[in-house]
N, C-alpha and C positions, 0 to 999 in steps of 0.2 A: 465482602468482595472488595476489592482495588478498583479505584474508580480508574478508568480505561483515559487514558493522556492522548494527545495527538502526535508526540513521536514514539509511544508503545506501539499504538497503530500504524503508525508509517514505516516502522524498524518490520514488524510483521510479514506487513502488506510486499513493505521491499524486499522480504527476501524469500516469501513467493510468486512476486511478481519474475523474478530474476528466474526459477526454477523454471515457470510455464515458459521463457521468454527461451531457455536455453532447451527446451523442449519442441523451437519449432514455434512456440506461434504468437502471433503480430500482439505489438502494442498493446492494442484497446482490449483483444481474448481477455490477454494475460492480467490485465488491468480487473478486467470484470470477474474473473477468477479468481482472484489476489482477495480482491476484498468481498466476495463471497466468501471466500475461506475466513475472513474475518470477522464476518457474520456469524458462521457457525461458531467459532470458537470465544468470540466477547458477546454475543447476541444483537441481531442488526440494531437494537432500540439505542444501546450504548453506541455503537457503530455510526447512528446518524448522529446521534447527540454531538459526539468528538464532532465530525466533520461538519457540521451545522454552526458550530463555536469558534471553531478554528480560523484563526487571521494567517493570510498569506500561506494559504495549504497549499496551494500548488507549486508554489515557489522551495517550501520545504519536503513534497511529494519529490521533485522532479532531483534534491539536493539528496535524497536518503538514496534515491535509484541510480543517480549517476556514482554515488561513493559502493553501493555495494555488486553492480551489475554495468561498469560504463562502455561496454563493448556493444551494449544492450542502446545507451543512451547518447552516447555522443558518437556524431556520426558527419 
């Protein structure tokens, strides 16, 4: 298996975050959706691991979401 990167997961994350977002529902749902689906699909243990390692994630969260979704993000 491929060890799980934190911009695989973010690339992911962002562009089911953007689906649930253009579905109707707020921020934080779509957020908490997003990376549940990413659970199912690399398994939460990988899932925390990235994001427990990751420097400056939010900063590169917020940078994958406004490139694929910014209708969504800047406001």
């Amino acid at each position: 298996m491929i060890e799980l990167t934190l911009l695989t997961l973010l690339n992911y994350v962002g562009d089911n975050f953007c689906d649930y977002r253009n579905l109707g529902h707020d921020n934080y749902k779509s957020l908490l959706l997003s990376y549940s689906d990413a659970s199912n699909k690399f398994g939460p243990l990988e899932v925390k691991k990235v994001i427990e390692k990751s420097e400056n994630f939010k900063v590169t969260a917020v940078a994958i979401a406004a490139i694929k979704c910014p209708q969504h993000i800047v406001k």
